[in-house]
DSSP file (Angstrom, degrees, kcal/mol; ACC not computed):
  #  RESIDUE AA STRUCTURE BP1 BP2  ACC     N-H-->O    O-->H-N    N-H-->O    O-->H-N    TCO  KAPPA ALPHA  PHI   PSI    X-CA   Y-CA   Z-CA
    1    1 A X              0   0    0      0, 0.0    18,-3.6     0, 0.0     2,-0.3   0.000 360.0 360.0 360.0 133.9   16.4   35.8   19.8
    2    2 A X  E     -A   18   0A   0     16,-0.2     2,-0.2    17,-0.1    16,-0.2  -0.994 360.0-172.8-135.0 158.5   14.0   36.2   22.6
    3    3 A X  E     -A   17   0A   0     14,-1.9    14,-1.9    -2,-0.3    17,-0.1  -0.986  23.8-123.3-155.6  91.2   11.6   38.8   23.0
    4    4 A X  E     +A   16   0A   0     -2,-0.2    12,-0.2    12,-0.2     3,-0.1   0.035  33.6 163.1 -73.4 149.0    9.4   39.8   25.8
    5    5 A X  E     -     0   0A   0     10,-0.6     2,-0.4     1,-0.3    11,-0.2   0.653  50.4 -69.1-112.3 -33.5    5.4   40.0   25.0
    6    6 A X  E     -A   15   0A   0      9,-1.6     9,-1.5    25,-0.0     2,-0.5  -0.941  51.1 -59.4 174.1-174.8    3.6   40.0   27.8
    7    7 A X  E     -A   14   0A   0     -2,-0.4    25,-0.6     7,-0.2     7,-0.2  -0.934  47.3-103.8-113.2 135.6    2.3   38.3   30.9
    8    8 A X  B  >  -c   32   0B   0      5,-1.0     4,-0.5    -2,-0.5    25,-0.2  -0.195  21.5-143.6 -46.5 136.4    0.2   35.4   31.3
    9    9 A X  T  4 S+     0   0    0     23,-3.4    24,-0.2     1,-0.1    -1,-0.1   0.783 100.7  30.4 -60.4 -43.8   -3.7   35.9   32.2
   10   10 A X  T  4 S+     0   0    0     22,-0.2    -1,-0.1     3,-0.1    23,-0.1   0.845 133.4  20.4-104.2 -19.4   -4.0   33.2   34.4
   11   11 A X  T  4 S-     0   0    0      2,-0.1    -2,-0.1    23,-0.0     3,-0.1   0.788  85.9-128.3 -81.5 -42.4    0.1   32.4   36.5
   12   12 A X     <  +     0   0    0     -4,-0.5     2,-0.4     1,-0.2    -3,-0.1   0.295  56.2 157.0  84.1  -5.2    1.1   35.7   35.8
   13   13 A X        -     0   0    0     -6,-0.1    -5,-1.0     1,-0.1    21,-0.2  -0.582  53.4-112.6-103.6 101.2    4.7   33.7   34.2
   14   14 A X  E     -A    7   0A   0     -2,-0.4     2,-0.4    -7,-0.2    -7,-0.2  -0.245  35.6-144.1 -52.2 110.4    6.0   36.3   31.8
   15   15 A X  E     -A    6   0A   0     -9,-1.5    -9,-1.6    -2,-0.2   -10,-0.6  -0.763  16.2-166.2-104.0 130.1    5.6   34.8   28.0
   16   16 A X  E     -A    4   0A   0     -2,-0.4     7,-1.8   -12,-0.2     2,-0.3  -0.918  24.5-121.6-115.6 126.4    8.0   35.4   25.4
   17   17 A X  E     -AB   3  22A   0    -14,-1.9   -14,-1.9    -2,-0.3     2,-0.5  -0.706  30.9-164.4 -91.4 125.8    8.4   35.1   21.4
   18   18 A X  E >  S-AB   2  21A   0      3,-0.8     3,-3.2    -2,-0.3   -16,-0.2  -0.942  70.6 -23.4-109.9 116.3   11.3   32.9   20.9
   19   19 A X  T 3  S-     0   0    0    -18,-3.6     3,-0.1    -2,-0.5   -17,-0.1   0.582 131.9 -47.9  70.7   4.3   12.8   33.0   17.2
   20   20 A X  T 3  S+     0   0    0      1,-0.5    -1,-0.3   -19,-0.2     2,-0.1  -0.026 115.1 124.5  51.1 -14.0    9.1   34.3   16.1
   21   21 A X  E <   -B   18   0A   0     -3,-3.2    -3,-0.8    -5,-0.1    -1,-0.5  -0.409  60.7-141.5-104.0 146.4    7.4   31.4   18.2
   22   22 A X  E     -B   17   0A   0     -5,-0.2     2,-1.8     2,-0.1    -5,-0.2  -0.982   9.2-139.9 -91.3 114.6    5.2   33.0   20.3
   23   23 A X  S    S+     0   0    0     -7,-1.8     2,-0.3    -2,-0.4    12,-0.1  -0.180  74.7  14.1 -96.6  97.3    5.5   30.9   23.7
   24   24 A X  S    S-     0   0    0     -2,-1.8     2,-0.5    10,-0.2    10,-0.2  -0.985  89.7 -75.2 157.1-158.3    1.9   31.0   24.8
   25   25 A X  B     -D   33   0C   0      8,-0.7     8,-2.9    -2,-0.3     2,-0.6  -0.996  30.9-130.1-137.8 127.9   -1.6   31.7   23.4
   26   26 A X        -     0   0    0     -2,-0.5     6,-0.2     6,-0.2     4,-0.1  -0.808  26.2-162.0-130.3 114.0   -3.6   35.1   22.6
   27   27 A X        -     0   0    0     -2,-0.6     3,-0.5     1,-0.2     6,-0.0   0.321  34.8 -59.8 -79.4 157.3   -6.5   35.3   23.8
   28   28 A X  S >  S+     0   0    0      1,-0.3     3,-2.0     2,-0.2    -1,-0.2   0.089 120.2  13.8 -50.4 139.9   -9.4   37.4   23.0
   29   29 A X  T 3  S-     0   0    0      1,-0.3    -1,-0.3    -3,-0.1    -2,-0.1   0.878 131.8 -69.4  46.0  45.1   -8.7   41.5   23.4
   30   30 A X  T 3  S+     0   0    0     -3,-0.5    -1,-0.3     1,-0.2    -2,-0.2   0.411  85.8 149.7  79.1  -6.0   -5.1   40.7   23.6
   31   31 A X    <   -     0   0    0     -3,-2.0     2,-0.3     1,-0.1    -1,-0.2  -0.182  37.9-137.0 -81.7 163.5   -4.6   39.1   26.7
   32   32 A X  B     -c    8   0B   0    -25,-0.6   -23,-3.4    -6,-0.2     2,-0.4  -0.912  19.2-175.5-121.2 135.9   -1.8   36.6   26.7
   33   33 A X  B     -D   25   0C   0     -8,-2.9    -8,-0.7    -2,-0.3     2,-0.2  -0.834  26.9-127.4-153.1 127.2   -1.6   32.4   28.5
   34   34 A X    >>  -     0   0    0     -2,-0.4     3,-4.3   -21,-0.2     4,-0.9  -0.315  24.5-105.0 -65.6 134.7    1.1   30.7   28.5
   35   35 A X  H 3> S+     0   0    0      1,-0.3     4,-1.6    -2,-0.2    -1,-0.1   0.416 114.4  52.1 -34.1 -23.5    1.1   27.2   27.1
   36   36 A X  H 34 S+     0   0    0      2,-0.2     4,-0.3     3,-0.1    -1,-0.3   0.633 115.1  40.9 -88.9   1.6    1.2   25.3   30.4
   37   37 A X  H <> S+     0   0    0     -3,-4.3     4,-3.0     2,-0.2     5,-0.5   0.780 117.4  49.2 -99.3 -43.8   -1.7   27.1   31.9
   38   38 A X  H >X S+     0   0    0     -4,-0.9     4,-3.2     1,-0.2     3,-0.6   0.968 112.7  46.9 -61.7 -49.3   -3.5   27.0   28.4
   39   39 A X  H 3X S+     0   0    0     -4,-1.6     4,-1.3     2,-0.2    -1,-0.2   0.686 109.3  53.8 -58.6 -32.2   -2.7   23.0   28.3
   40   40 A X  H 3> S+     0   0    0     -4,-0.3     4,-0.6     2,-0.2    -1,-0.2   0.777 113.2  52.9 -98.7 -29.2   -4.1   22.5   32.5
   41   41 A X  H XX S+     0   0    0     -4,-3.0     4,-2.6    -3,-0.6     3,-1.3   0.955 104.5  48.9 -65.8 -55.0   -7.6   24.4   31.0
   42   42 A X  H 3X S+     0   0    0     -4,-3.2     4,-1.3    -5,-0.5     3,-0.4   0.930 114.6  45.3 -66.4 -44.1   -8.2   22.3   28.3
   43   43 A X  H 3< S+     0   0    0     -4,-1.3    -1,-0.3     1,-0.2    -2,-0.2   0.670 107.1  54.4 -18.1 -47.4   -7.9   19.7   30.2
   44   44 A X  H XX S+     0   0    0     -3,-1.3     4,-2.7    -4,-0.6     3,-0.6   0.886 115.3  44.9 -61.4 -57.5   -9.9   20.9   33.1
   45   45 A X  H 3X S+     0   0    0     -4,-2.6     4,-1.6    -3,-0.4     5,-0.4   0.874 105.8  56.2 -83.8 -32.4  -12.7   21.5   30.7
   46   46 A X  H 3< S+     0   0    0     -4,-1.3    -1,-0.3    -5,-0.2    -2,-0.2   0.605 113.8  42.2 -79.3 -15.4  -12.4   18.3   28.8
   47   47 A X  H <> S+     0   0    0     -3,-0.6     4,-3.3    -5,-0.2    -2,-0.2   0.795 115.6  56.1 -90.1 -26.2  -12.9   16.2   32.4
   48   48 A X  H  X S+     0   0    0     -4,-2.7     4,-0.8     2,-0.2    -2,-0.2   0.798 103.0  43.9 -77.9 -17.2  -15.3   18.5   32.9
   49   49 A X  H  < S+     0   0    0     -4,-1.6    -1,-0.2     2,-0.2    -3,-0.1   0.567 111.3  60.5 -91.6 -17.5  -17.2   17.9   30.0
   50   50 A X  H  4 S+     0   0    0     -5,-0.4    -2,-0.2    -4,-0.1    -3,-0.1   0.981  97.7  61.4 -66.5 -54.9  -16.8   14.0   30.7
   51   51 A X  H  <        0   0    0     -4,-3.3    -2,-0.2     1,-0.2    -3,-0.1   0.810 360.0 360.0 -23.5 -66.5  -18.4   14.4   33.9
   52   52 A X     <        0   0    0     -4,-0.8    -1,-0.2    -5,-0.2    -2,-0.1   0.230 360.0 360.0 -37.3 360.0  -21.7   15.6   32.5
């Protein structure tokens, strides 16, 4: 069963609970980001903290 929830905060790419799964991340005051956007931040932040 899939189930819409919301839209991603950062694509916009409309994120959905699959089976229960919820396919994404929620974020602070509800906001929704979907897992590949969540996955390209941490990343981002983890070169960025390499840098330094």
């Amino acid at each position: 069963m899939r189930e819409y929830v919301g839209v991603c905060v950062e694509c916009g790419t409309e994120v959905y609970c699959h089976d229960g799964f919820i396919g994404g991340i929620v974020l602070e005051k509800g906001k929704l980001i979907c897992f590949p956007c969540s996955e390209a931040k941490e990343k981002k932040e983890t070169n960025d903290e390499i840098e330094e």
